[in-house]
Structure formats: C-alpha cells, structure tokens
C-alpha positions in Angstrom: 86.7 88.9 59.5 87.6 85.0 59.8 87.0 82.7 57.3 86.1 78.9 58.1 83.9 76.1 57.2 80.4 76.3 57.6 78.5 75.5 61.2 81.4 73.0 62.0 82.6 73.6 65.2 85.0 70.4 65.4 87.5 71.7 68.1 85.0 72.5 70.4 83.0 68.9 70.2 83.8 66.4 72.7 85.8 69.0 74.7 83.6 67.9 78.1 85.9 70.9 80.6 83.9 73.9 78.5 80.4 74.8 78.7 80.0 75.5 74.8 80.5 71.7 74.0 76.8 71.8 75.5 75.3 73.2 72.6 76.6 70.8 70.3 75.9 67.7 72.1 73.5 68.4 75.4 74.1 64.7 76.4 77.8 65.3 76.6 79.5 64.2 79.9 79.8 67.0 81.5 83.0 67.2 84.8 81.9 71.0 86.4 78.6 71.7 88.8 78.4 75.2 87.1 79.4 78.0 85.0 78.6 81.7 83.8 80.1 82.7 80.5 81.2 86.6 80.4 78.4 88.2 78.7 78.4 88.9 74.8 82.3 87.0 75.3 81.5 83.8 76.6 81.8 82.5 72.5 81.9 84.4 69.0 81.9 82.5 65.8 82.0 83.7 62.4 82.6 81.6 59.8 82.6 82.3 55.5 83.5 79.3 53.2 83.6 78.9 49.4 83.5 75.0 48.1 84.9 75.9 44.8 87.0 79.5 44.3 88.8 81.7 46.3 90.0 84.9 46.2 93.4 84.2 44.6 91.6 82.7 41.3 89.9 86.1 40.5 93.0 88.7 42.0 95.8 87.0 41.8 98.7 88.8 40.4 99.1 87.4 36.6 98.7 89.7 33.7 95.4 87.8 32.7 92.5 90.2 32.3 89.9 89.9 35.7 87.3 88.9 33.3 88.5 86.6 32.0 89.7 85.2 35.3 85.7 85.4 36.4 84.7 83.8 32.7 86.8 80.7 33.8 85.9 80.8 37.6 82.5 80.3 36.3 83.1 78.2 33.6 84.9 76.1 36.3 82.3 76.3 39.2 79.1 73.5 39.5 75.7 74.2 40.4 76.5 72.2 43.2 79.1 74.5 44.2 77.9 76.8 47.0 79.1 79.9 49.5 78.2 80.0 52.9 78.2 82.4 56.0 77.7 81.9 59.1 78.1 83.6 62.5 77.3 83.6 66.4 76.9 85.2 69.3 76.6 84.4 72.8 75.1 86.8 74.8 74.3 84.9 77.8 75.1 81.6 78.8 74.7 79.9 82.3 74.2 76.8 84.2 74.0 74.6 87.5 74.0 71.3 88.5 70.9 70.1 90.7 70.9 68.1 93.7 69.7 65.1 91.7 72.6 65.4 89.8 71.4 66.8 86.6 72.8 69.9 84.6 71.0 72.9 84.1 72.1 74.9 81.2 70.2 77.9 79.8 71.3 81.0 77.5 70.5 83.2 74.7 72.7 83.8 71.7 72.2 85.5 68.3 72.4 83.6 65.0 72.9 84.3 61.4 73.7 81.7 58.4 73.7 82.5 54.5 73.8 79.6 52.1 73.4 80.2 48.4 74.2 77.5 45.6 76.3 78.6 42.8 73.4 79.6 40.0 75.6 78.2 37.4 73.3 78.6 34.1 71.8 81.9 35.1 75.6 83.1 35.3 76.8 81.9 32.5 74.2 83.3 30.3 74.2 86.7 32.2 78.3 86.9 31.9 79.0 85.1 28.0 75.2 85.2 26.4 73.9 82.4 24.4 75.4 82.7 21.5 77.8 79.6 22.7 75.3 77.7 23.6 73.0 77.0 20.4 70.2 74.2 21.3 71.6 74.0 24.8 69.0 74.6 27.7 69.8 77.1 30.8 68.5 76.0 33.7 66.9 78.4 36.5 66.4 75.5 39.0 70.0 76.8 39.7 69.0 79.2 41.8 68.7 78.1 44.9 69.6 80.5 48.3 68.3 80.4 52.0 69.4 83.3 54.7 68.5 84.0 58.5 69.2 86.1 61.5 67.6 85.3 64.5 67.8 85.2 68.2 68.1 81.7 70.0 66.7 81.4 73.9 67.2 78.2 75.0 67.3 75.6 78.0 69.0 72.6 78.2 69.0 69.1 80.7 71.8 66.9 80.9 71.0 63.5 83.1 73.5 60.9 83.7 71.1 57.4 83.4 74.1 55.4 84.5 77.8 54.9 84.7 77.5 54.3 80.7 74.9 56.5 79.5 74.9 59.9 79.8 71.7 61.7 77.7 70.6 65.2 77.0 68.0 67.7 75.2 67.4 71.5 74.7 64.7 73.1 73.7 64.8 76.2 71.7 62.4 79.1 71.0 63.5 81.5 68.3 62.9 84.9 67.0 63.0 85.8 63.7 64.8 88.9 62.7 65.6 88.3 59.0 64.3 85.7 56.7 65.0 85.0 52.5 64.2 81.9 50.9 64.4 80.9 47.8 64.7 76.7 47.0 61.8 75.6 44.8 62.8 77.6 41.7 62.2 76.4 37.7 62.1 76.9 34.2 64.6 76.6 31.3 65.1 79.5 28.7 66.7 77.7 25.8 67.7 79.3 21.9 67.3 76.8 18.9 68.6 77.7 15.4 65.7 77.1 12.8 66.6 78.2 9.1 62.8 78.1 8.4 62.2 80.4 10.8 62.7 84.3 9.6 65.7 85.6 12.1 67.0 81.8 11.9 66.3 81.4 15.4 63.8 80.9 18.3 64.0 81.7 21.7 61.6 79.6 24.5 61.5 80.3 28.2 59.9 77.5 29.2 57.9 76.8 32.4 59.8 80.4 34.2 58.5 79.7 38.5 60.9 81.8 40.2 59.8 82.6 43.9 61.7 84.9 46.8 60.0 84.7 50.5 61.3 87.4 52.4 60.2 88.5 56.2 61.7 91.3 57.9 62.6 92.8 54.4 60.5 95.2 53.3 60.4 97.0 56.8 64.0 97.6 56.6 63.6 98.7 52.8 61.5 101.6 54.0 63.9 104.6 53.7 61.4 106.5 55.5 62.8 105.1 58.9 65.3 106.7 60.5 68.2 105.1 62.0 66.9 104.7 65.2 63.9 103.6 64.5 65.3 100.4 62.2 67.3 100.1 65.9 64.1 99.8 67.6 62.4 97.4 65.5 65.5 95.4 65.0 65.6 95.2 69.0 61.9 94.6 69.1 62.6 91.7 67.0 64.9 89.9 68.9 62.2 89.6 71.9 59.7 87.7 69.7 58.3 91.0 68.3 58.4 89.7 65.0 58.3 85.9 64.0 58.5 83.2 66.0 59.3 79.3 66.3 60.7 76.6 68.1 63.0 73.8 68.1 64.8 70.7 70.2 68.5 69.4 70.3 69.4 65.8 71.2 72.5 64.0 72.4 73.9 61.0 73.9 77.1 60.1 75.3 77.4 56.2 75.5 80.8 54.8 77.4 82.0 51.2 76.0 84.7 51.2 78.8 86.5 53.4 81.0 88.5 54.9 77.7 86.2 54.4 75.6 83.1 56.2 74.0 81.1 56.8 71.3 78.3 60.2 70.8 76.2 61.7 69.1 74.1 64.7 68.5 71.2 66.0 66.1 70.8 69.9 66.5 68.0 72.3 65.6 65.1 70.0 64.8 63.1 73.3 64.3 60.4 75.3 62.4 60.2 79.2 61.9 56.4 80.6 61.0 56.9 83.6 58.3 53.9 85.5 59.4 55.1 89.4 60.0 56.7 91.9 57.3 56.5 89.5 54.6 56.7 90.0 50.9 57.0 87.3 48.2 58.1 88.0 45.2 57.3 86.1 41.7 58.4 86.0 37.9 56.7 82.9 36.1 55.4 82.4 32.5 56.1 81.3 29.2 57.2 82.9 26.1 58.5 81.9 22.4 59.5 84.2 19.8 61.2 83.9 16.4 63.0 86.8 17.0 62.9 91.0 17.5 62.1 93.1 14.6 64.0 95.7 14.6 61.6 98.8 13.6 61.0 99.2 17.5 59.4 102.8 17.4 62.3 104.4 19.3 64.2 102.8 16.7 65.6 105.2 14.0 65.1 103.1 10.1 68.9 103.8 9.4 70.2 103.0 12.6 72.8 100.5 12.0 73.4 99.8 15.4 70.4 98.0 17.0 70.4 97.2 21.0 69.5 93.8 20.4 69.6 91.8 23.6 68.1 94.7 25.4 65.3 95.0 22.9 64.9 91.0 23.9 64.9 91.4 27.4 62.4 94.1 27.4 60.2 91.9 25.1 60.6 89.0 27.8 59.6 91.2 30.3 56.4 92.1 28.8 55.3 88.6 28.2 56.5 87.0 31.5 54.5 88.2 35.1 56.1 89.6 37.9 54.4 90.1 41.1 54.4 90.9 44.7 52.2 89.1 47.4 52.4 89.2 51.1 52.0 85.3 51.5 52.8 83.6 55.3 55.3 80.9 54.7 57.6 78.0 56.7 61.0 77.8 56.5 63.0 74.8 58.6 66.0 75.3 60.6 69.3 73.7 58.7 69.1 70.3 60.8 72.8 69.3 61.7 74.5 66.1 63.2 77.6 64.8 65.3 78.8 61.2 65.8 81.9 60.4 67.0 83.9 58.1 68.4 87.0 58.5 71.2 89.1 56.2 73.1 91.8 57.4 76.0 94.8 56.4 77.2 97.7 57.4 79.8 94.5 57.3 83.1 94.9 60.6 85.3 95.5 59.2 89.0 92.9 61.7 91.0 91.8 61.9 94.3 88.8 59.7 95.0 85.6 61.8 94.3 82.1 60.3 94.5 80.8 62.9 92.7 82.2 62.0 89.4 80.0 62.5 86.7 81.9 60.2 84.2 84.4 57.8 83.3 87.8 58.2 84.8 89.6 60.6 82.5 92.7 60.6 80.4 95.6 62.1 80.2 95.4 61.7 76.4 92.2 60.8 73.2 92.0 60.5 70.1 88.8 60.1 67.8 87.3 60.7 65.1 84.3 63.0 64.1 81.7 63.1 61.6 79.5 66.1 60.9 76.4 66.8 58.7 74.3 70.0 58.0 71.1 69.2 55.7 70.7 72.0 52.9 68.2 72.8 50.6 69.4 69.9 48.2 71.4 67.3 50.0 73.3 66.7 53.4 76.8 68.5 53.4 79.5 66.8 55.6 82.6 67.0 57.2 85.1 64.0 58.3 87.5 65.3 61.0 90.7 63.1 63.3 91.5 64.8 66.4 94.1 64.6 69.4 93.3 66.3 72.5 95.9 66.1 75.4 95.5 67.4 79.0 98.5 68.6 80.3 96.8 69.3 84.0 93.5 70.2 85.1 94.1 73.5 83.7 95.5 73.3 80.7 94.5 71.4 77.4 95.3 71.7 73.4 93.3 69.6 71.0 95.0 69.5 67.4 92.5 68.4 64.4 92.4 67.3 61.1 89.4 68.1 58.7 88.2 66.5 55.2 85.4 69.1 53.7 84.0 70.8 50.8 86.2 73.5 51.1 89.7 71.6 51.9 92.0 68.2 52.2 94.4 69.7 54.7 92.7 71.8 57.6 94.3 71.7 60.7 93.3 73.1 63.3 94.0 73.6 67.0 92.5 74.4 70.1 93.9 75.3 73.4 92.2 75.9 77.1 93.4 77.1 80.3 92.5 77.2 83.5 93.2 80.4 86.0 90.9 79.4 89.4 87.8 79.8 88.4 88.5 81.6 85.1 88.1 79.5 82.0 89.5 81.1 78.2 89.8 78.9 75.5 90.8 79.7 71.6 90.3 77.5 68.4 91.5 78.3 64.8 91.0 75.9 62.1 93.2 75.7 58.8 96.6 76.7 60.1 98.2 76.6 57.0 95.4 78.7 55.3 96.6 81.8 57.3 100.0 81.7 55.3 98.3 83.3 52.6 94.7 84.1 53.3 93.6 85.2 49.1 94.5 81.4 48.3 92.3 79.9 51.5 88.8 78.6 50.8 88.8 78.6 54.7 90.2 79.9 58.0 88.4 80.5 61.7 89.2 81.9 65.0 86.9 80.9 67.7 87.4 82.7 71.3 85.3 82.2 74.9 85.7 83.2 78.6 83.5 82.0 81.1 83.6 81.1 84.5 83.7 77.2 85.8 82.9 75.8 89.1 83.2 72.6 91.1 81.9 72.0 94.5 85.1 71.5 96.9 
C-alpha cells in the first residue's frame, strides 16, 4: 500500500503531454490528436493520509506502555483532525481529436474515498471515562464520517475558443456500489457533581441524534450469500444495477502570453440518489439519572465488587431509542478545485505546425498550484510550487513542493517518457517520507501507460 495526501494529484496537473491531466482540468491545453491508455494500467492511485498521528507515535520503539502512547495520541488529536483514503482505478480511458479541432475524451474508472473526522470526545470518554472530566460536556457532534465506492463513466470535450482560451467539461454518470454517511450528528452526555443529590452525582445525555445512512450495506452483511454471489451483485453494481447519479467537471486554460498562463478546474459537481439496499440506523433521546443503585437483581447484596459503568451503560441503553429504517437519502460528491498559475522560459525551436493547439512550448515552467476538496465541515486545501523541465519531446520530470494538512516538506517528483507511440509516466510524492515510512503522515506512487498519437 502507498500512503499520500488525499485526492491531490499535484504532479499530474498542468502536465498537458499525458492524457490523465484531462480529468483534472478538461479545458487543459491539450498537444496530442489521440490516445488509448492500457486497460486497468492506464492510471492507479491510492492514497491514505493522517493530519495529525502516524504510526511512529503509537509503535515506536521507547519503553512507554502502547496505551499510554494512544491516551496521549488522543489527548493530542482535534476534532478537526481527520484520516482519509482514497483510491482509483482506470479501467478504460480513450480519446480523439475531431476534424473541428476539438478533443474527444471518454473512459470509465473505479472510485473509492473514506473520510472520517477524528471523534475526539466520544474517544476520550470511551478510552479514560469521565471521571476527569467533572462538569465538562462530551460532545457527539464529533462524529462525523462519509465513505463511497463507485464506478465513474464519463465523457469529456475539450475546445480551443482562440489562441488564449482553451475551455473544457465532462459529464459524469455514476454508479453506486458502497455508500455510509454519517455528518449531521448531536447531543452532549455530560456528568455534574451535586452533593444534594444521593450518589453525589448526575449524569445527562442531552439531545442524543446520532444517524448512519448506509446503501449497499446490508446486502453484503447477509452471510447467507455465497462468495460468488456478493461477486455478482458487486458486478451488477458497477453497471448502474444499484444506485445511480450524475455529475459535471469544468476547466479553463487562459494564456496571458506565449509563456504565460493561468487555470483552473472545479471537479465532481455531483449528486448520488441512495434509493437501493439501504438501511439507516438511529440512537436519539434523552436521559438523567442521579445515579445506579446497586441492588440490580443479578446483583448478589454482599458483592463488593459492583460492575458499575456497565450497569450505567445498560441503563442508558434502556432509556435512549435505537432503530433501523430503510429511508432513501442524497449524498453529494466531495466537490474539488484547481487554480494555478505557470509561466515558461528557454522557447523549444520546432518545426512550423499549423496544427498547434497551444502556445509555443517551453523547454522549462514553473508555477504554482492551489487545491481544495470541500468536506463535510469545511474546505481542505493544499498549496503546492512545482518545476517541470522537458528534456525532449520524449522525456520530462516535474519536481514539486507541497504545503498540506499532513506535511511542510513533501516533495515530490514526476517523470515521463516517450518510446514512439508508448507513453509511461510515474509520480511519488514525499520523497523524504519513504526514509522511514512509521514516521510519514504521507507518501504515494502514482503509475500510467497509455498510448499517444499525433497526426504526421
């Protein structure tokens, strides 16, 4: 597995020679009349990231007990901390350039992302108690966790509307194999000490609204189905058997000068309708209580030793509702956005080609990128620098450095050559992560082959 941040895909945006800098900008310039990627090869992303612990805090090889490592991981985390993963597959990918000039690009890939914030009241009053924390409330708005796996068809135009502006859009239709959601969560569950009261305290869980949409859940859950079957359905799935919805991409590509450029890109405007295999499931209420007595009738009189906190639980549970519905629901795709800027220098001296679909190119660019992804409560961004140099037509390397959640020092580097008509590029982000992988909140490996062609 290979770690890296998020739905970033910085090395491959505003790299115009491959195919795959399509789908992160569709109005990208765009310097080849058509390609077919190598299916189930043509790209594969997968991506984990953690904004606030890694795997050295908890194992790391000190004497310090693991709990205690976990009890000050948690301690130490925010509830705006969060862990994400993320992963993709091209399957088929494919495109051609009309004879009014415009690029056809059209594919299907597969798509999963996981983002959960880190529940940081919740945890601390499942790992220390609430002994500690005496008049101080524990928030279960903390919980807050999204997941999906789907499959992505899609088609894409690309139009050059003059020597300067370059636009493009993609529509998208997806199929839902997997959904969870769970955003809109709240209550508090708080303990107060009150001497007048006869075990000295009270315990309120106050406004409990806890809600988990699944789709594609409890289908899979059946442990009736054989192996094969779960195949079929998950198969069935990916062809719209199961839930559907739809979605657009936008770009632009806007040339100041000859060297000089700015775009821009807003990805997966899109909607997913829950309506098949779906389960919802909720725990709301309120409750107070002074306290458990302890003559519980599987309670011996002259037992010393009296399971307190599970006695509590058990009383919460009685007094709070718990329920299962099989409710339709809408869930939005995780809307993301590019904007960059990127000026050239050292001109490449070609052979004169009316066909040009852009500026005169550069031997060498740098730029700067910025990079957003909208989650369930606020925007989440990365700042990245690059410098891409073209050695020849057929090879390039494009070094990067990214500001993020997850690190101050990611560099990362991406290299692409040319052999005829064979195109294979590779991209790893935070180099110096890979030194020692327990202490890196992020790596990646990107790879892609595909074939490139330009009319003669």
């Amino acid at each position: 597995m290979f770690f890296c941040q998020a739905q970033n895909k910085q090395l491959l945006y505003n790299v115009n020679g491959l195919p795959q800098s399509l789908l992160n900008n569709p109005g990208a310039n765009v310097n080849f009349d058509g390609h077919i990627g190598v299916p189930l090869f043509s790209k594969f992303h997968i991506s984990t990231g953690s904004s606030g612990v890694n795997l050295f805090d908890i194992f790391d090889d000190s004497n310090q007990d693991v709990n205690q490592k976990v009890s000050a991981a948690i301690r130490r985390l925010t509830r705006n901390d969060y862990f994400t993963l993320h992963q993709q597959l091209e399957i088929l990918s494919f495109g051609w350039r009309l004879d009014n000039g415009q690029y056809l690009s059209a594919g299907v890939y597969q798509e999963m992302d996981m983002f959960a914030y880190f529940p940081k009241d919740p945890a601390l009053l499942v790992n220390e108690g609430n002994n500690a924390y005496l008049n101080v409330p524990f928030d279960f708005s903390d919980v807050s966790f999204t997941g999906e796996i789907m499959t992505v068809y899609h088609l894409g135009i690309n139009k050059k509307i003059n020597r300067k502006l370059t636009v493009g859009a993609r529509g998208k239709l997806y199929s839902g194999i997997f959904n969870v959601a769970s955003t809109n969560n709240s209550g508090k569950f708080i303990t107060r000490d009150d001497p007048d009261t006869p075990n000295f305290y009270r315990h309120f869980a106050e406004n409990i609204n806890i809600r988990v949409n699944t789709s594609g859940y409890a289908s899979l859950n059946n442990t009736g189905m054989t192996v094969q079957e779960s195949t079929a359905d998950l198969l069935k799935r990916s062809f719209f058997g199961g839930n559907i919805g739809a979605g657009i991409d936008l770009g632009a590509t806007y040339n100041l000068a000859d060297n000089f450029r700015i775009t821009g890109s807003i990805l997966d405007i899109g909607i997913m309708f829950q309506q098949h295999d779906v389960e919802n499931y909720l725990y709301y209420g309120d409750y107070e209580t002074d306290g458990i007595e302890p003559l519980f009738p599987d309670v011996a009189p002259n037992d010393n030793t009296i399971p307190y906190w599970d006695l509590f639980e058990d009383e919460v549970d009685r007094n709070l509702k718990d329920e299962t519905l099989n409710e339709d629901y809408t869930t939005w795709r995780p809307v993301k956005f590019n904007a960059a800027i990127e000026f050239g220098f050292e001109e490449m001296f070609e052979v004169c080609d009316y066909r040009k679909t852009y500026k005169r190119r550069n031997y060498n660019l740098i730029g700067m990128h910025l990079f957003g992804v909208k989650r369930p409560r606020s925007m989440n961004y990365a700042l990245t620098t690059y410098y891409d140099r073209k050695f020849s037509n057929n090879l390039r390397a494009k070094v990067s450095y990214t500001i993020d959640d997850f690190s101050y020092y990611n560099v990362g580097l991406l290299v692409s050559t040319k052999i005829k008509k064979f195109n294979f590029y590779i991209a790893a982000d935070n180099l110096a992560g890979y030194f020692n992988l327990a202490k890196s909140q992020s790596a990646s490996l990107q790879i892609g082959m595909q074939f490139i062609f330009k009319k003669q």
